[in-house]
VEXDREN-2710 file (C-alpha; in Angstrom, 1 decimal):
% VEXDREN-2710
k/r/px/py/pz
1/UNK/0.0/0.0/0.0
2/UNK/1.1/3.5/-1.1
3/UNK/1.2/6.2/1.5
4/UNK/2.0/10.2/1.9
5/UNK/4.2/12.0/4.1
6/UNK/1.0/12.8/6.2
7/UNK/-0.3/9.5/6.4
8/UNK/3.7/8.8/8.1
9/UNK/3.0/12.1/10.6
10/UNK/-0.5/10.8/11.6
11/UNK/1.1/6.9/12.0
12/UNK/3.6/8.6/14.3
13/UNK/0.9/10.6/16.3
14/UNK/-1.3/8.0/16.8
15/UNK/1.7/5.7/18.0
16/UNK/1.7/8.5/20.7
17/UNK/-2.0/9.3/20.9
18/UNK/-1.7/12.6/20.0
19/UNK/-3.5/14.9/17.4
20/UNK/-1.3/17.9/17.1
21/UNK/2.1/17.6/15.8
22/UNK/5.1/19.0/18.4
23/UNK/7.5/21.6/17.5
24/UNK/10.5/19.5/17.3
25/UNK/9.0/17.3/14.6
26/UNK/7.6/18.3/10.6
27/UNK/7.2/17.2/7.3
28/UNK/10.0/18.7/5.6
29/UNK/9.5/17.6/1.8
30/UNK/6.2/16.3/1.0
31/UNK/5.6/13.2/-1.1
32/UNK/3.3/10.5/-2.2
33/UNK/3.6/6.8/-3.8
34/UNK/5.5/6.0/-0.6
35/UNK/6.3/2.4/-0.6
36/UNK/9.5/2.1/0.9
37/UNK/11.2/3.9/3.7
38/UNK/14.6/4.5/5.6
39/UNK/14.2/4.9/9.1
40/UNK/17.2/6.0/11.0
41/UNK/17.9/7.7/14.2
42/UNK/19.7/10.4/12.6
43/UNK/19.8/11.5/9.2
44/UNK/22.0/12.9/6.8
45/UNK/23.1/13.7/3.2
46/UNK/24.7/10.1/3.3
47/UNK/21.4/8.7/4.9
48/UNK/20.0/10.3/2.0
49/UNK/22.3/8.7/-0.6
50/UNK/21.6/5.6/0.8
51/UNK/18.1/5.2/0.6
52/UNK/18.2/6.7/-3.1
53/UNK/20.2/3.3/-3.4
54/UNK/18.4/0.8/-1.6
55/UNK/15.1/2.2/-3.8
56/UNK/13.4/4.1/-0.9
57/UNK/10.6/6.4/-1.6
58/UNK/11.2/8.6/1.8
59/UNK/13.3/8.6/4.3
60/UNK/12.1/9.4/8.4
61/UNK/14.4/10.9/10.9
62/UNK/14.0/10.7/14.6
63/UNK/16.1/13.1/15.3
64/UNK/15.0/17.1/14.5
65/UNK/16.4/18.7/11.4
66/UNK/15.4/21.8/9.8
67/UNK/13.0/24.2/11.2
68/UNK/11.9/21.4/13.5
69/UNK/16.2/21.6/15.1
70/UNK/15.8/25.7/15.7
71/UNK/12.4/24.7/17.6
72/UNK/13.6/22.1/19.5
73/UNK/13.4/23.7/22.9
74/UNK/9.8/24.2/22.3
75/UNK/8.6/20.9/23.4
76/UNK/10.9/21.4/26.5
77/UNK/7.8/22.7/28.8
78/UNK/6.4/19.1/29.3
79/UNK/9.3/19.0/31.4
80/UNK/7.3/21.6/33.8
81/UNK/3.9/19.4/33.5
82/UNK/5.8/16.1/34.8
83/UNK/7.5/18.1/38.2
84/UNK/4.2/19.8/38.6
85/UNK/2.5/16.3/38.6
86/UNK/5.4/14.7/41.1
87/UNK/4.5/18.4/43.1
88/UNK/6.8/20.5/42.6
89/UNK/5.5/24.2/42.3
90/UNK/4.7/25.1/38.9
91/UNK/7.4/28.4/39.5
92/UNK/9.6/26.2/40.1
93/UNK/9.6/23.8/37.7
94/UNK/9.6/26.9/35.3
95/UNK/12.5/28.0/36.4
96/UNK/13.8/25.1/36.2
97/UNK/13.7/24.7/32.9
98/UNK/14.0/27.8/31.9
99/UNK/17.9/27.0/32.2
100/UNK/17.8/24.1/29.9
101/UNK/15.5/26.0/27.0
102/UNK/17.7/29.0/27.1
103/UNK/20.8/26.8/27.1
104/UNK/19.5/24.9/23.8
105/UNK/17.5/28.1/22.0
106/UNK/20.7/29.9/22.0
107/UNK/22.9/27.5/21.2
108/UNK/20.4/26.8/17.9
109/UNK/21.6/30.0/16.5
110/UNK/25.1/28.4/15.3
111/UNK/23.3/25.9/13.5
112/UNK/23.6/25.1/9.9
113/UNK/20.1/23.5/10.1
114/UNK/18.8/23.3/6.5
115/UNK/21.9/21.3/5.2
116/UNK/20.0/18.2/5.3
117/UNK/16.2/19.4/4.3
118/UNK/18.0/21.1/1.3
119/UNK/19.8/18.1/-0.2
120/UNK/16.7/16.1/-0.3
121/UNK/15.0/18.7/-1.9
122/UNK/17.7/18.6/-4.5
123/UNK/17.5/14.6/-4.2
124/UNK/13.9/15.0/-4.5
125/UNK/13.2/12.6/-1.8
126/UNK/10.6/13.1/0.7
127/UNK/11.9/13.7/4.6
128/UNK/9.8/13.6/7.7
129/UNK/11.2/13.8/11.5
130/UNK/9.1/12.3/14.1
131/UNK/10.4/13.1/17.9
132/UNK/8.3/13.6/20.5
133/UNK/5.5/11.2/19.3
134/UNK/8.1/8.4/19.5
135/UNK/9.9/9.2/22.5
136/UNK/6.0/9.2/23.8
137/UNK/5.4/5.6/22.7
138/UNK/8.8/4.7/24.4
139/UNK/7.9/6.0/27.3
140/UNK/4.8/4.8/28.1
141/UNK/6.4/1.5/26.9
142/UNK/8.8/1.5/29.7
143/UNK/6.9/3.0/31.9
144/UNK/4.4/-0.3/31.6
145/UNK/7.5/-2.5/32.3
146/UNK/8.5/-0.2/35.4
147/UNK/5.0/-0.9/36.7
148/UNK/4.6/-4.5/36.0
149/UNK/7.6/-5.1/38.3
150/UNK/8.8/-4.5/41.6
151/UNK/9.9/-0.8/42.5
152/UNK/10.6/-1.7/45.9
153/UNK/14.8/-0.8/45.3
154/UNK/16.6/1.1/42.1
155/UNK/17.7/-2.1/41.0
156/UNK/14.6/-3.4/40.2
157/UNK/13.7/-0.7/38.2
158/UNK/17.2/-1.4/36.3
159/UNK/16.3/-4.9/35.9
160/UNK/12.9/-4.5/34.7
161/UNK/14.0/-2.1/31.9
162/UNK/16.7/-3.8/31.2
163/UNK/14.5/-6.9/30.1
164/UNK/13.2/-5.0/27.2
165/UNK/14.4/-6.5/23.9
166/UNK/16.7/-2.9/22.7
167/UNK/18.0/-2.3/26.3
168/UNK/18.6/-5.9/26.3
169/UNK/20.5/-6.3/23.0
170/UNK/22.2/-2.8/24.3
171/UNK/26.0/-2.5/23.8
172/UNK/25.7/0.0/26.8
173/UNK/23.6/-0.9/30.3
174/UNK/21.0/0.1/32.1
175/UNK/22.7/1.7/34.9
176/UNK/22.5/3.6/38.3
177/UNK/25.0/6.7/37.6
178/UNK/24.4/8.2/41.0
179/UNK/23.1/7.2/44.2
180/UNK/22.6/3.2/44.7
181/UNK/20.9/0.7/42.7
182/UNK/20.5/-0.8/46.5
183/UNK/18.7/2.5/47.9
184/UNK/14.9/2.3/48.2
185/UNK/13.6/3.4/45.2
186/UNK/10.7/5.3/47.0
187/UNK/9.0/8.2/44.9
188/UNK/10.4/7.7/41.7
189/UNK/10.1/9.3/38.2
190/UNK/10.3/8.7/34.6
191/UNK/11.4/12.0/32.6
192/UNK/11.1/11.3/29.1
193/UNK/9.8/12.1/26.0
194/UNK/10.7/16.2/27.1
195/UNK/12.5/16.5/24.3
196/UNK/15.8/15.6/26.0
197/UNK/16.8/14.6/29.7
198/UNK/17.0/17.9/32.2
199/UNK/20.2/17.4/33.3
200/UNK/21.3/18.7/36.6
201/UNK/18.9/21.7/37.3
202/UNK/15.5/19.5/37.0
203/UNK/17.1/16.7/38.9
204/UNK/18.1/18.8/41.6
205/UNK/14.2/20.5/41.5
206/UNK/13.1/16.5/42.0
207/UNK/15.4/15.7/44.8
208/UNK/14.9/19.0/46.6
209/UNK/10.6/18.1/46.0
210/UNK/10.1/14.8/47.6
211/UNK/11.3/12.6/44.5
212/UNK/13.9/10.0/45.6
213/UNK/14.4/8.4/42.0
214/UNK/15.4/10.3/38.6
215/UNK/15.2/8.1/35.8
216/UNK/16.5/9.5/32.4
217/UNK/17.2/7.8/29.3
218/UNK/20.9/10.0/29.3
219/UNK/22.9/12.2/30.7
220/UNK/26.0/15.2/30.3
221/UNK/28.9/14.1/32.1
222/UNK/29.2/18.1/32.9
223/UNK/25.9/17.9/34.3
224/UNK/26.5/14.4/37.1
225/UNK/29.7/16.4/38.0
226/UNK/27.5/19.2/39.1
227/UNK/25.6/16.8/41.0
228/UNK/28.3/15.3/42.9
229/UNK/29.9/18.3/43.7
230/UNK/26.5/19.3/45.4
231/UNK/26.0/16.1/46.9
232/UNK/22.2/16.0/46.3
233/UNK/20.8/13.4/48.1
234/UNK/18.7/11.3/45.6
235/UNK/19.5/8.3/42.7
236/UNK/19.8/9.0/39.3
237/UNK/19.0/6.0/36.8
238/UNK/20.5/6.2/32.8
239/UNK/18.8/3.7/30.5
240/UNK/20.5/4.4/27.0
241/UNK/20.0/6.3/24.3
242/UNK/20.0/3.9/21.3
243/UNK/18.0/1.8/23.0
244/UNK/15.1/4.0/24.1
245/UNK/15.1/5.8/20.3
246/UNK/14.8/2.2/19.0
247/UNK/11.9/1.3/21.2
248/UNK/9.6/4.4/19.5
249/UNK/11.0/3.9/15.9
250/UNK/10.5/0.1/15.9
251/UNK/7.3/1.0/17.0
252/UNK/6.8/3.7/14.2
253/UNK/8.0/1.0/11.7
254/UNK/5.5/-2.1/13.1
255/UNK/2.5/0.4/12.3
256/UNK/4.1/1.7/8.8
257/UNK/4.6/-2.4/7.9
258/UNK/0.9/-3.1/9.5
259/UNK/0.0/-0.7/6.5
260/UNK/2.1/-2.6/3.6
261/UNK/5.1/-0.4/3.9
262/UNK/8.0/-2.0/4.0
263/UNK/10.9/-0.7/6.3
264/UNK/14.5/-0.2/6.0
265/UNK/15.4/0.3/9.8
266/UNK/19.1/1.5/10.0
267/UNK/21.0/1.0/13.2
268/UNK/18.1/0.3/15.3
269/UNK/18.0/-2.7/18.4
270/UNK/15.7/-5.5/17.9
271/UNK/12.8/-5.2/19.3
272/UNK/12.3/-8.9/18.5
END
């Protein structure tokens, strides 16, 4: 079955159960007839090349690109609607991130973000980036598996994540990177699907708000130095980044394939 470059926005929306498409994801060349897609966590002029090869109709980013890279730090204010739902005061948690959004806006500005939009419209292939929706799908993917376990102690919230087929076949490891895996878990947290993770200043805002458990699919190694040079009392939990983007695009892909599309997924985990 032959598909647009809307019908692959709406797959990835409804994989989220959303209607409105986020700021750090668009159609960036339109096209029809699509039979055949690239998938890839990020994409480039190679990417591009290579799905001209393989006799792709369209290729889909996860990653923003284009107009959807400069507004990237849009989509950061869910961060705000998760503390505010763990209670942290909604000024707060705006000030919070406030740090992060200014942080990524400004650093948007050295950008060359159109490199990649503007060889496929010279390739004439279609390109669509869908973030948010799948980091959405991922999430509520893990947090399922968070759920149907124990949370009594960080490690079994390591272990249950880490018996998802992508964090399983992982090169890296579901890991504790501050605090113990032995500590209680006790209030605990997923932040994903914000766009990105929110590094030292929103972890803090947990910590200092009743939350004993940060659980983030990454994290700078400038931003855990902060931390342990405060000391914050609290455990931070990194689950992997490959592995996470995989869970939403596999996901993407199922639901393109459930259609009669047929996937080229490149450099994603099994989800198998």
């Amino acid at each position: 079955m032959a598909i647009d470059t809307g019908r692959i926005m709406k797959v990835g929306l409804e994989l989220a159960g959303w209607k409105k498409i986020p700021a750090d994801s668009a159609v960036h060349v339109k096209g029809d007839n699509i039979e055949k897609v690239l998938i890839a966590v990020d994409v480039g002029t190679a990417e591009l090349l290579l799905a001209k090869s393989l006799g792709c109709d369209a290729v889909i980013a996860h990653h923003p690109i284009g107009v959807a890279k400069i507004n990237f730090f849009k989509v950061f204010g869910r961060h705000v609607d998760y503390m505010v739902e763990q209670g942290v005061p909604r000024a707060v948690a705006k000030k919070a991130v406030e740090k992060l959004a200014e942080r990524v806006e400004t650093r948007s500005h050295a950008d060359i973000y159109d490199d990649v939009v503007g060889a496929a419209r010279i390739m004439n292939i279609p390109l669509v980036n869908i973030h948010q929706p799948c980091d959405e799908y991922m999430r509520q993917v893990i947090l399922s598996k968070i759920k149907a376990g124990k949370t009594e102690r960080v490690y079994d919230i390591v272990r249950s994540v880490g018996d998802i087929p992508e964090f399983r076949r992982a090169a890296t490891t579901v890991r504790v990177c501050y605090g113990s895996e032995k500590s209680r878990a006790g209030h605990w947290v997923l932040v994903i699907a914000a766009g990105t993770n929110g590094g030292h200043s929103i972890a803090k805002t947990y910590f200092e708000h009743g939350v004993d458990t940060v659980i983030y699919l990454h994290v700078d190694p400038s931003d855990l130095a902060k931390m342990k040079e405060e000391k914050l009392k609290g455990n931070l939990v990194v689950l992997g980044h490959l592995a996470g983007d995989s869970v939403g695009l596999n996901g993407l892909a199922d639901k393109l394939e459930d259609l009669g599309v047929e996937t080229v997924r490149m450099g994603l985990l099994s989800g198998k």
